[in-house]
MARBAKOL-872026 format. One record per residue (C-alpha): residue number from 1; x, y, z; residue in three letters. Coordinates in steps of 0.5 Angstrom, whole numbers. Layout:
REM MARBAKOL-872026
+-----+-------+-------+-------+------+
| seq |    px |    py |    pz | type |
+-----+-------+-------+-------+------+
| NUM |     X |     Y |     Z |  ALA |
...
+-----+-------+-------+-------+------+
REM end
This chain:
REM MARBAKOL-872026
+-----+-------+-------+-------+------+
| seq |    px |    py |    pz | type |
+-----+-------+-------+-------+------+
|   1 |     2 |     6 |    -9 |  UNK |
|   2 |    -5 |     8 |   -12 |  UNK |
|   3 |    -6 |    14 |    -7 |  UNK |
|   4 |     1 |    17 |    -9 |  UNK |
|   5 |     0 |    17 |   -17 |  UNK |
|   6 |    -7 |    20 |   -16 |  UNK |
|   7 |    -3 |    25 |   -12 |  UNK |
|   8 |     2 |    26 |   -18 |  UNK |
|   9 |    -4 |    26 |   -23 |  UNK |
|  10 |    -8 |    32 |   -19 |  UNK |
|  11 |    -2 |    35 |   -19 |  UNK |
|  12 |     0 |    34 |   -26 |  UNK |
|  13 |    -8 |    37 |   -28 |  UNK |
|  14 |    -7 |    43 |   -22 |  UNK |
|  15 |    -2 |    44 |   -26 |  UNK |
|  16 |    -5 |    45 |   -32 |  UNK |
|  17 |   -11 |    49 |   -29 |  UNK |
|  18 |   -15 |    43 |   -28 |  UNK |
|  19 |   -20 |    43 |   -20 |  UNK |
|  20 |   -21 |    38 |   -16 |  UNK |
|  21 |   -30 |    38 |   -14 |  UNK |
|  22 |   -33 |    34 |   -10 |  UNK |
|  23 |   -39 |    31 |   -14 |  UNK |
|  24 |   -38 |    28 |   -21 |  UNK |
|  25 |   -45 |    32 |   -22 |  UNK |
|  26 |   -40 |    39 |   -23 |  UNK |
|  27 |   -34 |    35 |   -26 |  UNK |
|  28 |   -32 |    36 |   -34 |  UNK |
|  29 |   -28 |    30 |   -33 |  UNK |
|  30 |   -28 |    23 |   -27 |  UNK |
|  31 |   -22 |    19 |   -27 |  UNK |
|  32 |   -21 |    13 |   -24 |  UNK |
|  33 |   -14 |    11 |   -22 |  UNK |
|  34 |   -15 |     3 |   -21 |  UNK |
|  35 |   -13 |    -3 |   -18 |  UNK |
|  36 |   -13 |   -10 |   -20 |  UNK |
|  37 |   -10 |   -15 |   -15 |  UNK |
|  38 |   -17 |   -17 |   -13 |  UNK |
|  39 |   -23 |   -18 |   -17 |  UNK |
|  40 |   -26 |   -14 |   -11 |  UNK |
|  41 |   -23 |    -8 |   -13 |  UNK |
|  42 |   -25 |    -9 |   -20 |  UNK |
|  43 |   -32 |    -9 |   -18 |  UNK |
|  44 |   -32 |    -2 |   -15 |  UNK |
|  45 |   -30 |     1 |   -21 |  UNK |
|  46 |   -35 |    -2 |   -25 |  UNK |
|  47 |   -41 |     0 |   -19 |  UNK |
|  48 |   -38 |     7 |   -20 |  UNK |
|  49 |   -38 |     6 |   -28 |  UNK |
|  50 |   -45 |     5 |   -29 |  UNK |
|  51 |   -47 |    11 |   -25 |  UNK |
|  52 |   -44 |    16 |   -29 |  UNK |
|  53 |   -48 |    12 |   -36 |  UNK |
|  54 |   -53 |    17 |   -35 |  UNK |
|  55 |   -49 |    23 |   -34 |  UNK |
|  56 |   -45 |    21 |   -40 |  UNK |
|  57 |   -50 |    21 |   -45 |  UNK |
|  58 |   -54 |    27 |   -43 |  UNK |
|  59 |   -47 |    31 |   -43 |  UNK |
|  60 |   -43 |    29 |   -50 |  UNK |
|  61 |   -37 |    34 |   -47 |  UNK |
|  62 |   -36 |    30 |   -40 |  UNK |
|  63 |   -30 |    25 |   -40 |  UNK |
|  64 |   -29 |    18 |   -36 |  UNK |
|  65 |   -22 |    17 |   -35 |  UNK |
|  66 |   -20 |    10 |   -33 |  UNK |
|  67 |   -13 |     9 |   -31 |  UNK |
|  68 |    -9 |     5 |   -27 |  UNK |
|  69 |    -8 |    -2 |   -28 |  UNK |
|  70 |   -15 |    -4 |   -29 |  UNK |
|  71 |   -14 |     0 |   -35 |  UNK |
|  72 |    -6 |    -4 |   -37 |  UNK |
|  73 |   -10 |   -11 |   -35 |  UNK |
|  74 |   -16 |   -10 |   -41 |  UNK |
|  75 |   -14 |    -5 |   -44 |  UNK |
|  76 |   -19 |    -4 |   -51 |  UNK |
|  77 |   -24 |    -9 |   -48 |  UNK |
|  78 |   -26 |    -4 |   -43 |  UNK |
|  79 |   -29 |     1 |   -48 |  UNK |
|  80 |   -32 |    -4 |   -52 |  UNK |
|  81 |   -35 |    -7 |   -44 |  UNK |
|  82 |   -37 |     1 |   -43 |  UNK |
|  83 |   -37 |     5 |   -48 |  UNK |
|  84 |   -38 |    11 |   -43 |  UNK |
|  85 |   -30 |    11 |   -42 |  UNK |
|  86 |   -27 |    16 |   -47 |  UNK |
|  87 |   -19 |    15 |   -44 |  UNK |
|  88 |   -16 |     8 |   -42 |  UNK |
|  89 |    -9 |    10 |   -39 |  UNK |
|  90 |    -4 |     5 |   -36 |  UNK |
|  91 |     1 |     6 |   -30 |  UNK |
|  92 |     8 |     7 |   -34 |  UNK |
|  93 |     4 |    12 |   -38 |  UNK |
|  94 |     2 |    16 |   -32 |  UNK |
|  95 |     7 |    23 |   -34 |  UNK |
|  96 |     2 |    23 |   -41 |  UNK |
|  97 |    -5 |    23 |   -37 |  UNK |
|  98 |    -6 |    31 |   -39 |  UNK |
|  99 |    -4 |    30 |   -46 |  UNK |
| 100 |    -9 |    25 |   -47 |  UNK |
| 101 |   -14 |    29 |   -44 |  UNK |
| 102 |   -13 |    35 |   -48 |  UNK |
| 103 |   -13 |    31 |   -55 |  UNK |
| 104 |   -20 |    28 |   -52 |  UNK |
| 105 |   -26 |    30 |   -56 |  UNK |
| 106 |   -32 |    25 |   -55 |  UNK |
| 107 |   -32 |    23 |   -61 |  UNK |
| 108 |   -25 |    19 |   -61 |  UNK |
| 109 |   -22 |    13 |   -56 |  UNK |
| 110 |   -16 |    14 |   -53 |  UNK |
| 111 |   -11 |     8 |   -51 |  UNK |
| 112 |    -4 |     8 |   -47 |  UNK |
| 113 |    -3 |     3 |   -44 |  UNK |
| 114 |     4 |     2 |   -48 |  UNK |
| 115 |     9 |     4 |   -43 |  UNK |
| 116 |    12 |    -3 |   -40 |  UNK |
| 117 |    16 |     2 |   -36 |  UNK |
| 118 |    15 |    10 |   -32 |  UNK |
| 119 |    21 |    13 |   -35 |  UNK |
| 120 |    25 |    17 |   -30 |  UNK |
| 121 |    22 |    23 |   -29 |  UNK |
| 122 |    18 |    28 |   -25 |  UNK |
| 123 |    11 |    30 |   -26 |  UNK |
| 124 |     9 |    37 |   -27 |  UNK |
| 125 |     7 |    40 |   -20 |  UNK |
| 126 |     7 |    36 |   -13 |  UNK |
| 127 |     0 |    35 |   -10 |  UNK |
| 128 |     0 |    31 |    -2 |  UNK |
| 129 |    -6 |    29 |     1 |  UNK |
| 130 |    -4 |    29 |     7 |  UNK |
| 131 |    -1 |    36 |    11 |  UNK |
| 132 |     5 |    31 |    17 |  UNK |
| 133 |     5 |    25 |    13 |  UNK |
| 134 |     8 |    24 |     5 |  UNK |
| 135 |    10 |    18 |     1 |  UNK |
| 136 |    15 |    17 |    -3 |  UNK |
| 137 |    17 |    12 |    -8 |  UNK |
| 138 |    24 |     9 |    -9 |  UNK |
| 139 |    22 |     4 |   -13 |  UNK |
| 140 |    16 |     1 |   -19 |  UNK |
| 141 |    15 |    -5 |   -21 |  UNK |
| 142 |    17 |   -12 |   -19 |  UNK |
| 143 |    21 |   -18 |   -21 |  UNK |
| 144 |    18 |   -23 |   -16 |  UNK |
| 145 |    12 |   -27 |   -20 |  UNK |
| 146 |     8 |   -29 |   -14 |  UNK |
| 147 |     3 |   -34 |   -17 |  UNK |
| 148 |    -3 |   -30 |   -15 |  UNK |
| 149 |     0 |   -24 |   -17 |  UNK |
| 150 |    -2 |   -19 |   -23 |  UNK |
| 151 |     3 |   -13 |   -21 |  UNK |
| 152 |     8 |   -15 |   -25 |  UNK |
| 153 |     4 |   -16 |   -30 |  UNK |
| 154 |     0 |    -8 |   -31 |  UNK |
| 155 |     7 |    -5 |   -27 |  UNK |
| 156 |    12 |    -8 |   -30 |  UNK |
| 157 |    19 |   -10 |   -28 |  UNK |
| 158 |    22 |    -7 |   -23 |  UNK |
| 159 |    26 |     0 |   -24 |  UNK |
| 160 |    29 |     3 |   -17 |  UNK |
| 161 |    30 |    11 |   -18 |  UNK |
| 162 |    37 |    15 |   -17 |  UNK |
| 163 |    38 |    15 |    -9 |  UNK |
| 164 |    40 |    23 |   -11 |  UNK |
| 165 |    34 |    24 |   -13 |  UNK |
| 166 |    30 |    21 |    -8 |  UNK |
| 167 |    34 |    24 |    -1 |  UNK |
| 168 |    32 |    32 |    -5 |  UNK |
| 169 |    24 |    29 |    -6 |  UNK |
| 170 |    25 |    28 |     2 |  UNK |
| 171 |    28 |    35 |     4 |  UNK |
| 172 |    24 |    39 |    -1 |  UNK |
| 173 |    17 |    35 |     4 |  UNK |
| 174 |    21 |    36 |     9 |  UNK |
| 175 |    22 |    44 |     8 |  UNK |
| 176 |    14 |    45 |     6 |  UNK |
| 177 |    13 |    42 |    13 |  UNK |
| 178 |    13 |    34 |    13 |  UNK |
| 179 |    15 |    30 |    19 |  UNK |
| 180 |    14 |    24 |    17 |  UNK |
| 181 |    15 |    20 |    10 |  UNK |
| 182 |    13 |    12 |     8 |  UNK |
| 183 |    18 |    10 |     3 |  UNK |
| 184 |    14 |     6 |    -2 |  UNK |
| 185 |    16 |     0 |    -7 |  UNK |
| 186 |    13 |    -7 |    -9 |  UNK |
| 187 |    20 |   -10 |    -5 |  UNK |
| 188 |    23 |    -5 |    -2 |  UNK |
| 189 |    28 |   -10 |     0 |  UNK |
| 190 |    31 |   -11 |    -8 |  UNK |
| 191 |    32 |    -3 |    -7 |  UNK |
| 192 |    38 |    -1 |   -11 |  UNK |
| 193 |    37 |    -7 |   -17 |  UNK |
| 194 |    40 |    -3 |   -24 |  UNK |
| 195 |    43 |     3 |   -21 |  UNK |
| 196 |    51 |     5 |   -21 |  UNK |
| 197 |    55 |     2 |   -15 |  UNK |
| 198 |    52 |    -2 |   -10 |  UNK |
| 199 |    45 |     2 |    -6 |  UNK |
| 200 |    42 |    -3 |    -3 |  UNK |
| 201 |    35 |    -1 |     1 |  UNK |
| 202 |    39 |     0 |     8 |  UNK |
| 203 |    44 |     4 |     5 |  UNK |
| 204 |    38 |     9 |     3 |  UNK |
| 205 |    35 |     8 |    10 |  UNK |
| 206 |    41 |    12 |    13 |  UNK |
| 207 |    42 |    17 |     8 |  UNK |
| 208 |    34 |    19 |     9 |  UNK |
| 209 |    35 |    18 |    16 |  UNK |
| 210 |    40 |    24 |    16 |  UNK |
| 211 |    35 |    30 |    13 |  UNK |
| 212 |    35 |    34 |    18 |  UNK |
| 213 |    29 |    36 |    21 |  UNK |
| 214 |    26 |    30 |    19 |  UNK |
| 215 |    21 |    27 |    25 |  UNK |
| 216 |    20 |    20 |    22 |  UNK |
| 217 |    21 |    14 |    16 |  UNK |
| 218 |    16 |     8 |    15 |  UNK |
| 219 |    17 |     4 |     9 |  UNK |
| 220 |    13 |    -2 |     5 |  UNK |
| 221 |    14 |    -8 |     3 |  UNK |
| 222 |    18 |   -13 |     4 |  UNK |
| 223 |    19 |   -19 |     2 |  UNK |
| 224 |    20 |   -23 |     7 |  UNK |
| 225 |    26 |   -27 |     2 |  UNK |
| 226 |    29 |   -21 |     1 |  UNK |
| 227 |    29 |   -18 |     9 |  UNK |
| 228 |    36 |   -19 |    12 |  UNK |
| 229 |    39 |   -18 |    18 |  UNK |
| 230 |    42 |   -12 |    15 |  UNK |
| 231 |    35 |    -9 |    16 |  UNK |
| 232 |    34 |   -10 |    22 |  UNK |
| 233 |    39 |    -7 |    24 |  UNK |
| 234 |    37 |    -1 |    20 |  UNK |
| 235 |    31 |    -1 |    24 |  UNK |
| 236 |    35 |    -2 |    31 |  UNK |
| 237 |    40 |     3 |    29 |  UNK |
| 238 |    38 |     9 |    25 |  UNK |
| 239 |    34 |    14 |    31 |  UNK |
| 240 |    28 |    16 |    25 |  UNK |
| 241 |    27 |     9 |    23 |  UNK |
| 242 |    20 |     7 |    25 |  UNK |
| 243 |    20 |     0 |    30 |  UNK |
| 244 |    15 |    -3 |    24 |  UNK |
| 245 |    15 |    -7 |    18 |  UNK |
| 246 |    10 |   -10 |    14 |  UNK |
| 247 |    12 |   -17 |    12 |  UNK |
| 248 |     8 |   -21 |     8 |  UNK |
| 249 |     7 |   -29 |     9 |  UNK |
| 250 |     1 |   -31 |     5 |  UNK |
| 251 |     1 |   -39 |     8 |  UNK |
| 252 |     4 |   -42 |    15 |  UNK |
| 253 |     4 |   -48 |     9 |  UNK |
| 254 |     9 |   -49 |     6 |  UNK |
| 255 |     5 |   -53 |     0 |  UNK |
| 256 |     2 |   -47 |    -1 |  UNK |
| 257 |     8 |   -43 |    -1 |  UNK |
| 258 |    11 |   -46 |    -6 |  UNK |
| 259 |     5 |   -47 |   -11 |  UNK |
| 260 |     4 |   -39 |    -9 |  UNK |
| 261 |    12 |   -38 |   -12 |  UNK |
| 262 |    13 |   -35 |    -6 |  UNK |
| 263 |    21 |   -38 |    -5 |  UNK |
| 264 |    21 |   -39 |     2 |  UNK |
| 265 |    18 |   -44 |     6 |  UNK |
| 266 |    15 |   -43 |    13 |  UNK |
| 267 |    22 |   -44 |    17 |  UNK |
| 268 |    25 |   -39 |    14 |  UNK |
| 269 |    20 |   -34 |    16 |  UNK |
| 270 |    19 |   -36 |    23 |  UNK |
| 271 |    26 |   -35 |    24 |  UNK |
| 272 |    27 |   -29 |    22 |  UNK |
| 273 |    21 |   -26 |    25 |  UNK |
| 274 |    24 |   -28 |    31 |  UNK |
| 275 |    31 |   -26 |    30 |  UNK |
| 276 |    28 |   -19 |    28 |  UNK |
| 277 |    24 |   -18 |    35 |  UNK |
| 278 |    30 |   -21 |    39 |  UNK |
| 279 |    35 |   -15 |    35 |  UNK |
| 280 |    28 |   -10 |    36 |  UNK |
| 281 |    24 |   -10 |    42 |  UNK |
| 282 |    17 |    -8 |    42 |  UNK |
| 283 |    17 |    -8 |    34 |  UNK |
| 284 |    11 |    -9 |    31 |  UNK |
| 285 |     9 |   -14 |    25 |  UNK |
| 286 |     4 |   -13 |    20 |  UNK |
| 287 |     3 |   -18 |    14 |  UNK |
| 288 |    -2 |   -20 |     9 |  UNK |
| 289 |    -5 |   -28 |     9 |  UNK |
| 290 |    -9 |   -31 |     3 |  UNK |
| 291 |   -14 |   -36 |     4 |  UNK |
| 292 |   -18 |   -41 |    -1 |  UNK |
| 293 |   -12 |   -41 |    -6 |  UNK |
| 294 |   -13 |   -47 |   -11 |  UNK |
| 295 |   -12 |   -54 |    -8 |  UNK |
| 296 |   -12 |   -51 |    -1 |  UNK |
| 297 |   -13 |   -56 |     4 |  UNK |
| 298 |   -16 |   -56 |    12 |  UNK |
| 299 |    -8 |   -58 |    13 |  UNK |
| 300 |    -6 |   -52 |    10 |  UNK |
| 301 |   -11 |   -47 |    13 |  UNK |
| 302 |    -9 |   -51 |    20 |  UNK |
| 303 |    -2 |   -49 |    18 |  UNK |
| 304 |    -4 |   -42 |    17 |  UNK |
| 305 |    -7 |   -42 |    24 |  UNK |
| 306 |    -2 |   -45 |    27 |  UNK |
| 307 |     3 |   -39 |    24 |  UNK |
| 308 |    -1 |   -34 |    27 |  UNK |
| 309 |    -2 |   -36 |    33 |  UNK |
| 310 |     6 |   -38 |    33 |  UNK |
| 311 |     8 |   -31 |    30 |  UNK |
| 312 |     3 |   -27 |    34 |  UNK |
| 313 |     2 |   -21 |    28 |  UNK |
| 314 |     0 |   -14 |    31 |  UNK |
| 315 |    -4 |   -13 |    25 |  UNK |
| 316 |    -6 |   -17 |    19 |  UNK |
| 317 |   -10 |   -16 |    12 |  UNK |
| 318 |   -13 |   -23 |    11 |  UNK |
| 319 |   -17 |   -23 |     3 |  UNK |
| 320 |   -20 |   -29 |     0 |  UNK |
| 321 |   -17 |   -32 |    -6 |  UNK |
| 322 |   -20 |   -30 |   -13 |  UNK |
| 323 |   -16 |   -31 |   -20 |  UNK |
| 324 |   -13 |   -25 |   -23 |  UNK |
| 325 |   -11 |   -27 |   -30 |  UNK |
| 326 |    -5 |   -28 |   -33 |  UNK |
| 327 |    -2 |   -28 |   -27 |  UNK |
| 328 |     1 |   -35 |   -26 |  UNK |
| 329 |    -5 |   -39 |   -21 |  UNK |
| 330 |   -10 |   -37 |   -25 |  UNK |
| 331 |    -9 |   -43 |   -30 |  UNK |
| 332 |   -11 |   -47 |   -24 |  UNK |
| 333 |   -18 |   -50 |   -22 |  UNK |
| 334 |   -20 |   -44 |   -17 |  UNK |
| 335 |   -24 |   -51 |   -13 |  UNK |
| 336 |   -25 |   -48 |    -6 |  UNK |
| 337 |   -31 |   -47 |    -5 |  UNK |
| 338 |   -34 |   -39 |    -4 |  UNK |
| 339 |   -37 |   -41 |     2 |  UNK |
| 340 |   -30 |   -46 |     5 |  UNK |
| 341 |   -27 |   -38 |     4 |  UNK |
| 342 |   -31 |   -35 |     8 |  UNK |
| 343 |   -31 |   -39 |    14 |  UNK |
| 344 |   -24 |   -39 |    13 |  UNK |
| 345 |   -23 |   -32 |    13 |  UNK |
| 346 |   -27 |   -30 |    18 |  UNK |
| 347 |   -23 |   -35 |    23 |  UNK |
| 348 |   -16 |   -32 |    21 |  UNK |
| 349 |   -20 |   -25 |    23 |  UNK |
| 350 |   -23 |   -27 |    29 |  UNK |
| 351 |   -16 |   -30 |    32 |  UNK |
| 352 |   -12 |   -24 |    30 |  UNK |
| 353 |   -18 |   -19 |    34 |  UNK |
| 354 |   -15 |   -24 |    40 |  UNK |
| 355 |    -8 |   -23 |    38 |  UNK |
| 356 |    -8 |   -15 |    36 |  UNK |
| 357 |   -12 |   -14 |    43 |  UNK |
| 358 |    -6 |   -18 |    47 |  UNK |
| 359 |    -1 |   -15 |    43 |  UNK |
| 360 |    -4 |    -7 |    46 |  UNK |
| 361 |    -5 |   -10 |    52 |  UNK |
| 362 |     2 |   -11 |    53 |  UNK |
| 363 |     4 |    -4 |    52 |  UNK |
| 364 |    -2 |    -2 |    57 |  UNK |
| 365 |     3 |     3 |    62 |  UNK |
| 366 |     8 |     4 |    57 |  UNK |
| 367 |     9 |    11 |    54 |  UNK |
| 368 |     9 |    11 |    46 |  UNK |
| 369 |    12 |    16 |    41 |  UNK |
| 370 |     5 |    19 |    38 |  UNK |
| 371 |     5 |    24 |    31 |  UNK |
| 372 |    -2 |    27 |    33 |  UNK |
| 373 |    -5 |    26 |    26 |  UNK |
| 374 |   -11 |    29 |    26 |  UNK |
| 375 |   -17 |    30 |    30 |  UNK |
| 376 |   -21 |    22 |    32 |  UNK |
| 377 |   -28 |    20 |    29 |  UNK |
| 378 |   -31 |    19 |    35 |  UNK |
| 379 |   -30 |    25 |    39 |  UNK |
| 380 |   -28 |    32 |    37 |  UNK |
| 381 |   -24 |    33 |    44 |  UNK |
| 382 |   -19 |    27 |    42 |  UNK |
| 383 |   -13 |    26 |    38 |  UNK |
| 384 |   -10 |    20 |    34 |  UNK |
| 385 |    -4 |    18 |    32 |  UNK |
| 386 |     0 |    11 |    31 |  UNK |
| 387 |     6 |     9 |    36 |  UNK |
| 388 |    13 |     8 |    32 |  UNK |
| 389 |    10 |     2 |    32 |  UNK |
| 390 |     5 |     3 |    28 |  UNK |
| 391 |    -1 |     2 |    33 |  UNK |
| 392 |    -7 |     8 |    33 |  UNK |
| 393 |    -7 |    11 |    39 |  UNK |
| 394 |   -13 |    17 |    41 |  UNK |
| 395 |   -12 |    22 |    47 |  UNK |
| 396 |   -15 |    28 |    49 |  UNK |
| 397 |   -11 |    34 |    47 |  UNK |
| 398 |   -13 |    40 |    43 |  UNK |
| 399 |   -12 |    42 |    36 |  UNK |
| 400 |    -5 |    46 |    37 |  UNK |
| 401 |    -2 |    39 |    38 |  UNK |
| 402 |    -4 |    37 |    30 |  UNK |
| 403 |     3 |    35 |    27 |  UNK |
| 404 |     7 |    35 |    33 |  UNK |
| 405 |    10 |    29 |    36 |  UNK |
| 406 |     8 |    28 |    44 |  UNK |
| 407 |     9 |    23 |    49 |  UNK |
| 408 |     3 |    19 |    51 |  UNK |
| 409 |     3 |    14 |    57 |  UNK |
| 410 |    -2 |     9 |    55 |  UNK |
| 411 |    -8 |     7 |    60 |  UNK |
| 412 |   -13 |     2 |    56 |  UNK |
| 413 |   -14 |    -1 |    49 |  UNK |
| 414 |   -20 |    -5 |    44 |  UNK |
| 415 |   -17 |   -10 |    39 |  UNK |
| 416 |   -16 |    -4 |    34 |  UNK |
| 417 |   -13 |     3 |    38 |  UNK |
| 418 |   -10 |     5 |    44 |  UNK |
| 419 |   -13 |    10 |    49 |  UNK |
| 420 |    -8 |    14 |    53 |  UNK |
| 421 |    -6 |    21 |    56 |  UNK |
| 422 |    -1 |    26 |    54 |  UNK |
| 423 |     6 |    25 |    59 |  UNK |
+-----+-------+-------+-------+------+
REM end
């Protein structure tokens, strides 16, 4: 979601005549378009903040924009933190970010963090960081309140865009050459909440997958409260529909799960899980999972353990607890111990690399559906790419084939990509 607002924000500044450079050195202006649902995130920004102190003071006319939700989570105690900031902008307030800049002079703070919802609008000017793969969001905010959480908090409440408007978005890529779109929104699955008539998120599915010329559809995320046969279906039945969903569980505990506000116990997630490789064979599971959440104990993390290995996830983001005030957990004592956590952490990585490698070893003699994405990193004589259900893929094949859907027989693989030869 950050990668597409900072492409609408480059995209509203070229408009203007903005350039992007490559080195803060030569830049008149340094944004940073922030994330806050992990402290890990808040500390980069910061690190990059003090290195541009120096700059700062030996050009008055430089600017430093903080933006994003770190900006709508602090607010004005940004600046009295880090008086080199001149711009904090929030994420609802985003359309405003070329406005604020022209006002700024240097000698004047400006704050908009106001908005507590992004108008239905379109931004000035288009950027895409990609050239095959666009994003495309269908939907901001979210209602959920998980108790962790804080994207309620700095995003705001959930507001799902017109399905007119996001079907035209899809073909006017598609006609400036895209493949393949990612369709975003904090709970995809809620899709439709606020609009005229009933649209629901399968609906949208089925007119986007009706664009003609379009190669592929991804979408995330979903909650798994909220994902139904009805997906499954759209997954199975609709031909551009990508064999992928990222689902998070966040606990095989239902302890866990209930203090984590998360509305469905363990049961509930396995049975759908199983209901949804049964209805689409060979599809792949992603997901996100917490360790070291207040009054977690060894029980909890065994449960964790335990579902993995049941459910047998492709692939898993796996982050430590930290606290992200005013999100709801935040009142509790945060009393699992930094070095629990880490161990903890380390052994839900370490059973997933298992699980990840016998997962793509059973697609060892298969062939995949690849979109050639670009050249790999550890050789300029391969390409990669992601199966349809999601899984990296490099092969050998020259750069005429960037951008192009191939047929890959898969020959072998590491934990992580898939090494196969073109058909």
């Amino acid at each position: 979601m950050n990668d597409r607002d900072s492409e609408l924000i480059e995209g509203m500044l070229t408009e203007k005549g903005f350039q992007i450079v490559d080195d803060a050195e030569k830049a008149d202006i340094a944004l940073f378009n922030t994330c806050s649902v992990r402290q890990h995130a808040e500390d980069r920004v910061i690190g990059n903040l003090q290195k541009l102190k120096s700059r700062r003071k030996k050009d008055p006319n430089f600017r430093i924009g903080i933006l994003g939700c770190m900006a709508k989570r602090h607010g004005e105690m940004l600046f009295k933190e880090y008086p080199q900031i001149d711009i904090v902008v929030g994420p609802s307030n985003i359309y405003d970010i070329p406005d604020l800049i022209a006002r700024s002079t240097g000698s004047e703070k400006i704050l908009a963090v106001d908005k507590e919802k992004r108008p239905k609008k379109k931004a000035a000017g288009d950027s895409r960081s990609g050239i095959f793969s666009a994003f495309v969001n269908i939907m901001y905010g979210c209602d959920n309140f998980c108790s962790y959480c804080i994207v309620p908090y700095v995003r705001g409440r959930e507001v799902s865009r017109p399905k007119k408007d996001i079907v035209d978005e899809v073909k006017h890529l598609v006609d400036k050459g895209f493949k393949e779109i990612t369709l975003l929104g904090q709970n995809v699955n809620s899709y439709g909440k606020g609009l005229s008539g009933k649209v629901t998120f399968p609906h949208l599915l089925e007119a986007i997958n009706k664009v003609k010329d379009l190669e592929r559809i991804r979408f995330t995320t979903s909650h798994p409260k909220d994902a139904d046969k009805a997906l499954f279906r759209a997954i199975r039945d609709l031909d551009k529909v990508c064999e992928h969903i990222h689902l998070p569980l966040q606990s095989g505990s239902d302890k866990m799960l209930d203090l984590m506000n998360r509305k469905y116990k363990y049961g509930d997630y396995k049975e759908k899980a199983d209901q949804l490789k049964e209805m689409v064979p060979g599809v792949g599971i992603s997901t996100d999972l917490i360790v070291g959440f207040p009054s977690a104990k060894e029980s909890d993390f065994k449960a964790t353990y335990k579902a993995m290995k049941e459910v047998e996830f492709n692939s898993a983001f796996i982050f430590k607890y930290s606290p992200r005030p005013p999100a709801e957990s935040s009142c509790l004592v945060d009393d699992v111990k930094e070095a629990v956590k880490k161990k903890r952490n380390n052994d839900l990585l370490s059973l997933q690399k298992k699980i990840s490698h016998q997962k793509n070893r059973s697609m060892i003699g298969t062939e995949q559906e690849v979109l050639a994405e670009g050249k790999s990193r550890m050789s300029d004589k391969e390409l990669i790419g992601r199966t349809r259900n999601n899984t990296p893929c490099v092969f050998k094949a020259g750069e005429d084939l960037i951008g192009k859907l191939v047929k890959v027989k898969i020959k072998g693989t590491s934990p992580t990509t898939l090494k196969g030869e073109i058909v």
